[in-house]
C-alpha positions in Angstrom: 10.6 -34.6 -0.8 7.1 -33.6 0.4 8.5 -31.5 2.6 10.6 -29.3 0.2 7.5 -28.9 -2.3 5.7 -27.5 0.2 8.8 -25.3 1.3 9.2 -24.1 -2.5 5.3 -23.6 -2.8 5.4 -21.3 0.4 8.6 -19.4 -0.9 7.0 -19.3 -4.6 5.1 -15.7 -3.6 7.9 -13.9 -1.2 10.5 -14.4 -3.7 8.0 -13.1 -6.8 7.0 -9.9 -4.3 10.8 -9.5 -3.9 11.9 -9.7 -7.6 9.1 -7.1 -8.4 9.8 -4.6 -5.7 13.2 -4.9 -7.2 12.2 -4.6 -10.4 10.5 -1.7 -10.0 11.3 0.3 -6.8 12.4 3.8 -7.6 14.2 5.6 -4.9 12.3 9.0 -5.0 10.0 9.9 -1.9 6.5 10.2 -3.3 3.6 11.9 -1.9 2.8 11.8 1.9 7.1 11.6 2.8 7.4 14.8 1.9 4.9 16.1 4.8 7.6 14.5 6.8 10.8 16.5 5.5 10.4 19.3 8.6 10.0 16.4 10.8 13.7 15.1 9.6 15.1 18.5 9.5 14.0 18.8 13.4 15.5 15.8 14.3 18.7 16.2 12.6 18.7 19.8 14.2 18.1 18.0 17.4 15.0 20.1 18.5 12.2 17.5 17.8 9.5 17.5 20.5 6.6 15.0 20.7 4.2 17.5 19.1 5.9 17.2 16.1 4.8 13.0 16.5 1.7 13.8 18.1 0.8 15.9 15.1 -2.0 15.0 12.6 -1.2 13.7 9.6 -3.8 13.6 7.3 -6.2 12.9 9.8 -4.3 10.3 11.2 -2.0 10.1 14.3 0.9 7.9 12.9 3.0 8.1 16.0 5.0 5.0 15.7 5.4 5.3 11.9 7.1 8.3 11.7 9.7 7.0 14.5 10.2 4.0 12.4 10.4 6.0 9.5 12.6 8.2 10.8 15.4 5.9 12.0 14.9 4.2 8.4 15.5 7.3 6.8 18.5 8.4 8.9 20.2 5.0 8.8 19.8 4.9 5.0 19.9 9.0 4.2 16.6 8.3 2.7 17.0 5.7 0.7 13.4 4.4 0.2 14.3 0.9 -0.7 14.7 0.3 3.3 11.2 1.1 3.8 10.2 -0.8 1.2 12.2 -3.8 2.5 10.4 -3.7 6.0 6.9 -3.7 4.9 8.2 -7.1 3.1 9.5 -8.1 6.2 6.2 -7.0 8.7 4.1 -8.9 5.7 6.2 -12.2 6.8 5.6 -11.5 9.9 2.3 -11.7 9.4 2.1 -14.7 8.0 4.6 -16.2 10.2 1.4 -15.4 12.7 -1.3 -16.3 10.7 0.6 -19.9 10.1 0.9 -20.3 13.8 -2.8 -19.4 14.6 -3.9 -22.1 12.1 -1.7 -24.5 13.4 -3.3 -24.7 16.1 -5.6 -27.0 13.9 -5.7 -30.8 14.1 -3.4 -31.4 10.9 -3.7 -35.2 10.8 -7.0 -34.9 9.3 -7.2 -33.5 6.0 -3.7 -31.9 6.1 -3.5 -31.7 2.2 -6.5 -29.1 3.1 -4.5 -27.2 5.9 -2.0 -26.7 3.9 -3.8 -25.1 0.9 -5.3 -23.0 3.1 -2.0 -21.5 4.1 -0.7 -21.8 1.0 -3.4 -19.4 0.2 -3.1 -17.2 2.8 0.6 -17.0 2.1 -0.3 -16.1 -2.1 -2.7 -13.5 -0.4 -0.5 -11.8 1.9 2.2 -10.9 -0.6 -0.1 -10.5 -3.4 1.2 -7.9 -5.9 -2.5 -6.7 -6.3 -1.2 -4.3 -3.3 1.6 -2.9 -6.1 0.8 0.4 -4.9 1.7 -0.6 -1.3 4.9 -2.1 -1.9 6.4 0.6 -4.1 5.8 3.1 -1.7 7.4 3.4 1.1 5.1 5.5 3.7 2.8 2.4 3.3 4.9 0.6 5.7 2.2 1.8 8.5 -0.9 -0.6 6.7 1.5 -3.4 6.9 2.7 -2.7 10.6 -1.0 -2.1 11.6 -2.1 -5.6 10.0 0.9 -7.2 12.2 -0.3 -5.3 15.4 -3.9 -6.8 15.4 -2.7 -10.4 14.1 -0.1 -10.1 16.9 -3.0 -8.8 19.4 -5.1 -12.1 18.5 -2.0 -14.4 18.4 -1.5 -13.4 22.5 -5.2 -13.8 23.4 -5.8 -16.8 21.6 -2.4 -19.0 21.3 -0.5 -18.4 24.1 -2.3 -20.5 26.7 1.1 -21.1 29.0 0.7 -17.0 29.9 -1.8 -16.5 32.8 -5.2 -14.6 30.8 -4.4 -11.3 32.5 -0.7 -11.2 30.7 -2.4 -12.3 27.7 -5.0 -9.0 27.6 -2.1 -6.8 29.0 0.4 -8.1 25.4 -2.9 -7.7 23.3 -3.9 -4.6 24.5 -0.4 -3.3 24.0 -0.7 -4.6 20.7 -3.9 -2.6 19.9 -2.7 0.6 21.4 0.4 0.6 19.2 -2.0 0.1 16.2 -4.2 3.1 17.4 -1.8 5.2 17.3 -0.1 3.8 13.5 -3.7 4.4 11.5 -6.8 5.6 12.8 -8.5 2.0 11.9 -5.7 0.5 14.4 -8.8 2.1 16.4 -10.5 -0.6 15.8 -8.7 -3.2 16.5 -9.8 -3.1 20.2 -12.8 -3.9 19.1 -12.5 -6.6 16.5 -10.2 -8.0 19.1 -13.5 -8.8 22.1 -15.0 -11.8 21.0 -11.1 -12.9 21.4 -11.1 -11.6 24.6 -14.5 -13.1 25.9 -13.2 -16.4 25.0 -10.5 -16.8 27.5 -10.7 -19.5 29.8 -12.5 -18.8 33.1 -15.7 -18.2 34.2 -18.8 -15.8 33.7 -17.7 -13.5 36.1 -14.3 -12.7 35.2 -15.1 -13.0 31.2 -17.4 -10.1 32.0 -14.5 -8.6 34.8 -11.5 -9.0 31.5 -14.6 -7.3 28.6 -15.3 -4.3 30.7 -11.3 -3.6 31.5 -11.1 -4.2 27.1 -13.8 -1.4 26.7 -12.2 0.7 29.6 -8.4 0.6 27.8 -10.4 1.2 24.3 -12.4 4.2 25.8 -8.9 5.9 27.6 -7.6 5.7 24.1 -9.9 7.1 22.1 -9.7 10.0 24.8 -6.5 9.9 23.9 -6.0 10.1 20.5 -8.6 12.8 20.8 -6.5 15.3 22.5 -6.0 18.5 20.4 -7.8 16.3 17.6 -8.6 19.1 14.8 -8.8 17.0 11.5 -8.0 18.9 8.4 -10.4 17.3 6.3 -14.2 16.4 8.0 -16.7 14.0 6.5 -20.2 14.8 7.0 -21.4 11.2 7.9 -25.5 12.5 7.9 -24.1 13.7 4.3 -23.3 9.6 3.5 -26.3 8.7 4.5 -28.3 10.9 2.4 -26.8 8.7 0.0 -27.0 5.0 1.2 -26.2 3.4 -2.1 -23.0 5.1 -2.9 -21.7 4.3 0.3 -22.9 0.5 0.2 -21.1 0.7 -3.7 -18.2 1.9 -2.1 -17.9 -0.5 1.1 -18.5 -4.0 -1.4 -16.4 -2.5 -4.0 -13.7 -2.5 -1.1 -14.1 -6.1 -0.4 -14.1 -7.1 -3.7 -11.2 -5.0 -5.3 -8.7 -7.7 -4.2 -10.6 -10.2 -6.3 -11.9 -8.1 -9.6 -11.4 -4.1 -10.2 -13.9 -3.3 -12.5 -17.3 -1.3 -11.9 -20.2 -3.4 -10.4 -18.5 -6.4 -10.3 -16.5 -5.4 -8.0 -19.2 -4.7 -6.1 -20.8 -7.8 -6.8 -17.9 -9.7 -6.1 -18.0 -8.0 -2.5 -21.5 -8.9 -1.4 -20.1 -12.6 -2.1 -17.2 -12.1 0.2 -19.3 -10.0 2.8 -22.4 -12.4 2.7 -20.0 -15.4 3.1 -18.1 -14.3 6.5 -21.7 -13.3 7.7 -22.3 -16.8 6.9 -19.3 -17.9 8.9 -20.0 -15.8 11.4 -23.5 -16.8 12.5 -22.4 -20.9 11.7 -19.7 -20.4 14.2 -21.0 -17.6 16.9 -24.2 -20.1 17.1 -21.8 -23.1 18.1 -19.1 -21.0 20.4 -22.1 -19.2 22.1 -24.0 -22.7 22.5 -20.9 -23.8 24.0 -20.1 -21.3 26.1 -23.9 -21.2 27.4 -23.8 -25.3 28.4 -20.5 -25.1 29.9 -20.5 -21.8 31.7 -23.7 -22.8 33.7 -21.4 -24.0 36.9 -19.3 -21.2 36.8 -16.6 -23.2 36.4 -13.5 -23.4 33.2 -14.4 -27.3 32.0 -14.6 -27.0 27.8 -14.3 -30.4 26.3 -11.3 -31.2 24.1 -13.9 -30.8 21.1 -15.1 -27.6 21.9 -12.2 -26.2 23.1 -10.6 -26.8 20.1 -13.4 -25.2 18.1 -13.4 -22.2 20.0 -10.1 -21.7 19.3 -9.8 -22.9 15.8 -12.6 -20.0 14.6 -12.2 -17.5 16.9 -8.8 -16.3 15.1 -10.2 -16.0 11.9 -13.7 -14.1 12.9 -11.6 -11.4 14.5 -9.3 -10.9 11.9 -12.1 -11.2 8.7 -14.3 -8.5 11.4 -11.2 -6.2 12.0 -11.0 -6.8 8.3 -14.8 -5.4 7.6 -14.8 -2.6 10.2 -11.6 -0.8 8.6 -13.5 -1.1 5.4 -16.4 0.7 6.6 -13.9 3.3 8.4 -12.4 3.6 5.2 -15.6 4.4 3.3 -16.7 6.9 5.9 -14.2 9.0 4.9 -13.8 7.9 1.1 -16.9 7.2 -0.7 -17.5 10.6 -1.7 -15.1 10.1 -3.6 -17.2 7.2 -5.6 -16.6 3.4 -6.1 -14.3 3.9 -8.5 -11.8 5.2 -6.0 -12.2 2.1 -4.3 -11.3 0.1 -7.2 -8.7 1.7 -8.5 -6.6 2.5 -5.1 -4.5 -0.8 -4.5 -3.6 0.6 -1.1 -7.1 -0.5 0.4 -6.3 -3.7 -0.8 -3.8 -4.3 1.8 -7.0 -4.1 4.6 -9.4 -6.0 1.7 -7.3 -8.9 2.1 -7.5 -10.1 5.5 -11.1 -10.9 4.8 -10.5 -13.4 2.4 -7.7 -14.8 4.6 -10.4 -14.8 7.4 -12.8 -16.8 4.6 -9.9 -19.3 3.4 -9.4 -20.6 6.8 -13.0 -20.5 8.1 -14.2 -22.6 4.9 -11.4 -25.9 5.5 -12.5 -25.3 9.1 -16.0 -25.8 8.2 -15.5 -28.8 6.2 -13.3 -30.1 9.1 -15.4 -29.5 12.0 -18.6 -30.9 9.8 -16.4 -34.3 9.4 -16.9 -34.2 5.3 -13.5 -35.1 4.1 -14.8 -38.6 2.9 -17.9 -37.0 0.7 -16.2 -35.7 -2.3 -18.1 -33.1 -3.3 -17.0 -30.8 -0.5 -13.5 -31.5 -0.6 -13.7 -30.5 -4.7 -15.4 -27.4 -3.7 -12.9 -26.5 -1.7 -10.1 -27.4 -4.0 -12.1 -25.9 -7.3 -11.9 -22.6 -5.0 -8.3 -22.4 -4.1 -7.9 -23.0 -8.1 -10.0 -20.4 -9.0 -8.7 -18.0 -6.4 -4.9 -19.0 -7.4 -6.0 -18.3 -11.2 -7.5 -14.6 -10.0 -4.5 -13.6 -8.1 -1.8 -14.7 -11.6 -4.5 -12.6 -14.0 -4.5 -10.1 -11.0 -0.4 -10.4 -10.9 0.0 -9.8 -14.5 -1.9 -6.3 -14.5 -0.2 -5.0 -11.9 3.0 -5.6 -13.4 1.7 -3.8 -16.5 0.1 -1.1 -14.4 3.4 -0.7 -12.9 5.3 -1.3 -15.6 3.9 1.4 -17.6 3.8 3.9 -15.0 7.7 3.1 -14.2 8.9 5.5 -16.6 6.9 8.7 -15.0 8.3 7.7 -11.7 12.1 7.2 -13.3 11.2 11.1 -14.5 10.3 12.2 -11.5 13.5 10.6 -10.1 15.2 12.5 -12.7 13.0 15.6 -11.9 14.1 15.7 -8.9 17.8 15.6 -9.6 17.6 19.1 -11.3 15.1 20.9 -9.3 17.6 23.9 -9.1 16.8 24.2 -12.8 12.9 23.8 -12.9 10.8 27.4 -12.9 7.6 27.9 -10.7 6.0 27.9 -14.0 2.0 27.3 -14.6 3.1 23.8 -16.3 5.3 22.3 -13.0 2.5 23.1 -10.8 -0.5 22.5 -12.5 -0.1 20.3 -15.4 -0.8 16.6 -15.5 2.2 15.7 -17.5 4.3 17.7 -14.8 7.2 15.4 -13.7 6.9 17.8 -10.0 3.5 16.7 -9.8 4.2 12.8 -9.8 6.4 13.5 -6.8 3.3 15.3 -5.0 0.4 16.8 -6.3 1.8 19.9 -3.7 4.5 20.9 -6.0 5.4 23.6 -3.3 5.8 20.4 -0.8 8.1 18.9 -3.0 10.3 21.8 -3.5 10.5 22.7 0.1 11.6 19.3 1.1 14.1 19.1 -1.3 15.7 22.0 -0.1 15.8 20.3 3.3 17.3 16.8 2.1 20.0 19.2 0.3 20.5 20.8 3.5 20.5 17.9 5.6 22.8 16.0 3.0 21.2 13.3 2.4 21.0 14.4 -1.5 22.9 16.5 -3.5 21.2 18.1 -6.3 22.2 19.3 -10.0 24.2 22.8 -9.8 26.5 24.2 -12.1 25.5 22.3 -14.9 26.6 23.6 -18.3 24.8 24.1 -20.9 25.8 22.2 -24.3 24.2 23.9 -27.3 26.5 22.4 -30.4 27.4 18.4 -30.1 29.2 16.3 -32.3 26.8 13.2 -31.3 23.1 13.0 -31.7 21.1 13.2 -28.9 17.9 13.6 -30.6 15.7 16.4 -32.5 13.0 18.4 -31.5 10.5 17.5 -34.5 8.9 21.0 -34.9 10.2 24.0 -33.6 7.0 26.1 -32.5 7.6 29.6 -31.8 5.3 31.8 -30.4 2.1 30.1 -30.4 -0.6 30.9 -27.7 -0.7 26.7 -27.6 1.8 24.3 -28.5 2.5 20.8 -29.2 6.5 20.0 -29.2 7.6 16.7 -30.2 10.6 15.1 -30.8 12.9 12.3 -30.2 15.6 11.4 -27.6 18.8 9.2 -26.8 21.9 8.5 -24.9 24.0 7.5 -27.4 27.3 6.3 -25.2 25.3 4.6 -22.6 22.7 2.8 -25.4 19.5 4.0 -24.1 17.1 6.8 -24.0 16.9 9.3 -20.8 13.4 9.1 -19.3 12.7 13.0 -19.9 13.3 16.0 -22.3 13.6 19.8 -20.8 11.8 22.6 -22.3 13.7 25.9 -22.0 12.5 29.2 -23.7 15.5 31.7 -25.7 18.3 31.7 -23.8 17.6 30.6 -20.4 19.9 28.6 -18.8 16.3 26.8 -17.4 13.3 24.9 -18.1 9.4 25.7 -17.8 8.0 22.5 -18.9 9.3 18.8 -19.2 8.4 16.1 -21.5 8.4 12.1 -21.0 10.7 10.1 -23.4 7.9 6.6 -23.8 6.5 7.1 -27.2 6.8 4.4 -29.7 9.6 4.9 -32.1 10.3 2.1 -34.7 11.9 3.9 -36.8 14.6 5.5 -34.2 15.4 1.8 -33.4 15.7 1.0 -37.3 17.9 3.7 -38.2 19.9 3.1 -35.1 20.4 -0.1 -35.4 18.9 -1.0 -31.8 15.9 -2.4 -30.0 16.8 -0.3 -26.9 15.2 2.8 -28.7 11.9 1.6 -29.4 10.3 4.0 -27.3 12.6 6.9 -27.8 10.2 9.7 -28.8 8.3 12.5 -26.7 5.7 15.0 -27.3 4.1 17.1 -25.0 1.2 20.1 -25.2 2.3 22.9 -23.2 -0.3 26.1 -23.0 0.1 30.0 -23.2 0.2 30.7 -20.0 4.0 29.1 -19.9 5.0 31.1 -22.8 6.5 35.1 -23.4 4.1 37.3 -25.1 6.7 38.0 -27.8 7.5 35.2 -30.5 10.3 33.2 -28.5 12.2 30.0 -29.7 12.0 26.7 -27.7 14.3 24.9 -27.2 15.0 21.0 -26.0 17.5 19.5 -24.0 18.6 16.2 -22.1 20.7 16.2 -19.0 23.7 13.7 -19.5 24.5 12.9 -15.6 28.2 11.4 -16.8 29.3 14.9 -17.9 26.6 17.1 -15.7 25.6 18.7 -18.9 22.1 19.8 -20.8 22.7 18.5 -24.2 20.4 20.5 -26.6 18.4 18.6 -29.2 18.9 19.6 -33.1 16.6 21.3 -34.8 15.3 23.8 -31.6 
């Protein structure tokens, strides 16, 4: 019975994360997957070269993503779910890793501790505070980089049967893999020495295995700087004219995980940062202690004790460091852009995380090793933690899925959007507008536009053409409020319905005299009690739209706007009455 609790407490967080990808997953590429379309179409013409890997992207040399990406996307004909799917799957990974490095803790003594712990770590890893992360599919590579350096630790630390050179060589694979996945995989190779160092053996070849570790992580930052000519530089004498935005920026890092608002966050963040140094100078003191009483005969002979210790900590200092150094990395190249960036952008959260993964096992170490599971008060500290943490991540939960949950029906336009690209104009609006359904697909409308016309061509998606155009219905599809003709700047408004499939589309289409297209969109989310009243259904409670639309959009000469819905059943723009 015990034993299934436990099973259900562990599976409580994976199935949650998988009902709310599923929830809210929208198939549409977003953002940075468009940069990719030329990649596909060279690999579908069969003339891809390893440039085209090699190739910067964004700064970054993502080599290994974009071949898993790739065989994702021509497996599925770019259906994003699949991407999605894996960075579930390399986030249990993860765990499955991060549950065998702490098993290598004595359990028999305060299990019920070892197991919150995991628990924990388990809530944390699939936390939906990473919403942005798991909804988007290019993503996958902060996931897969998080897996490489756990990996990189689990081969130098648990794997004891494999002679130490194997070890370093699987690590350093590891590390390499992640270099070349983000730049912080960089970094890795560094978080990873004091992992390194602590192989068994004596002075001569710990200091033989660190210098080989510093010569692999010098050949591949020579490496990944070959042709390096980053799009976008950061002036780093620049940051440090401005010390306190940048230390804003690095705690508000840490702490977004925990709390995203303004100063708190920050706050929050010297907690976490102060309590890993903490940690960190507890446990270095001991290891290096150890390692300078034992290593004074040159010869491998740790005691059960310290050996254990050694390993127990180790784990979790490297990961909570890799954890800190990608954070700064990160702010290097961010905190211009203020704290608030930090706060608000979930992805960093995915990084963020393995700090307080690093703390939740180094704190029920700590009361281990210090033998205080008979005085109370630590083990309530402990507990009153977990609870407190556990409480953080529901509240934390909860917004997301509102965050998400609102923003659902911009990403079901875009979806929609993207269907009838044939019929959007290069108008002001699509490009420029923030209520541009184009410009939730990439703020590069261009990008989006060219890569559609290479999915089309590939055949991965086929998209709207000869669609007709339905003036006169019998059925109501909605009304367009107030017709406004001619104004230099306009607000339409209006209301919007399928009514054979009992629901409302996500977007109205704003087309100007007779042209068979549209220069501006409009979402369909605006409360609408009284649509629902009168048609006798809760499913139209958000069934109206309005949208401002400027000059710049319009004809010079008074011109009549019309609105219209596309009904995918009958591949037909309905117009709405009263245009």
């Amino acid at each position: 019975m015990k034993n299934f609790i436990l099973f259900t407490l562990y599976l409580i967080p994976v199935v949650l994360l998988i009902g709310f990808v599923a929830t809210f997953s929208v198939n549409v590429p977003i953002d940075d997957e468009w940069r990719l379309a030329s990649l596909f179409e060279k690999i579908g013409q069969g003339n891809v070269t390893f440039n085209d890997l090699w190739a910067l992207h964004s700064n970054h040399r993502i080599v290994f993503p974009k071949i898993i990406i790739a065989l994702l996307v021509f497996a599925s004909q770019l259906n994003i779910n699949y991407q999605l799917c894996l960075s579930i799957g390399l986030a249990g990974i993860t765990f499955i890793a991060l549950y065998k490095l702490s098993s290598m803790q004595v359990k028999n003594v305060g299990e019920d501790l070892w197991h919150l712990a995991n628990i924990l770590t388990c809530i944390l890893i699939f936390s939906l505070v990473q919403h942005e992360n798991w909804l988007w599919g290019f993503q996958l590579a902060w996931f897969f980089v998080n897996l490489c350096f756990v990996a990189a630790v689990y081969a130098l630390i648990s794997t004891h049967k494999l002679l130490p050179n194997l070890r370093i060589f699987m690590a350093a694979v590891f590390c390499f893999i992640a270099s070349f996945s983000l730049a912080q995989g960089l970094l890795s190779w560094l978080a990873a020495i004091p992992a390194v160092v602590a192989l068994e053996g004596n002075r001569a070849q710990k200091r033989k295995r660190a210098i080989v570790w510093l010569l692999l992580l010098v050949g591949t930052c020579a490496i990944y700087a070959i042709d390096y000519h980053p799009g976008r530089k950061t002036s780093i004498i620049s940051l440090l004219s401005k010390p306190l935005v940048a230390i804003d920026y690095f705690l508000s890092l840490l702490g977004s995980p925990i709390v995203r608002l303004p100063g708190i966050s920050a706050f929050v963040g010297l907690v976490i940062f102060a309590s890993f140094g903490f940690f960190v100078w507890y446990f270095g003191k001991k290891i290096l202690s150890t390692n300078l009483r034992l290593g004074g005969d040159g010869q491998d002979a740790h005691p059960t004790t310290d050996l254990g210790l050694l390993h127990q900590a180790l784990p979790w200092l490297s990961i909570g460091w890799f954890s800190v150094l990608s954070s700064l990395f990160i702010t290097v190249g961010r905190a211009e852009f203020g704290a608030i960036q930090a706060i608000e952008s979930s992805r960093y959260t995915t990084n963020s995380i393995l700090l307080l993964i690093a703390l939740v096992q180094l704190g029920q170490l700590f009361i281990r090793e210090k033998q205080c599971l008979s005085i109370w008060p630590y083990k309530f500290i402990y507990r009153g933690f977990a609870g407190l943490l556990i409480g953080i991540i529901i509240v934390n939960s909860q917004q997301a899925i509102a965050q998400t949950s609102s923003a659902l029906v911009y990403k079901q336009g875009a979806q929609d959007c993207l269907q009838l690209i044939n019929y959007l104009e290069p108008s002001d609006f699509f490009n420029n507008s923030p209520e541009s359904c184009l410009r939730v697909l990439s703020k590069k409308t261009w990008l989006v536009r060219k890569g559609a016309a290479i999915i089309d061509k590939i055949g991965w998606r086929k998209f709207s053409k000869n669609v007709e155009f339905i003036p006169n219905t019998k059925k109501v599809y909605g009304y367009l409020d107030k017709p406004p003709t001619g104004d230099k700047f306009l607000k339409a408004a209006g209301w919007a319905v399928w009514p054979d499939n009992r629901k409302q589309p996500n977007i109205v289409l704003l087309s100007v005299g007779d042209k068979q297209s549209f220069f501006a969109n409009a979402y369909v989310n605006l409360d609408s009690p009284d649509i629902a009243k009168t048609l006798k259904s809760q499913l139209y409670n958000n069934a109206r739209w309005a949208v401002d639309v400027s000059g710049g959009d319009l004809p010079i000469a008074p011109t009549e706007i019309k609105a219209w819905v596309y009904n995918p059943v009958d591949n037909q723009f309905v117009q709405l009455r009263g245009g």
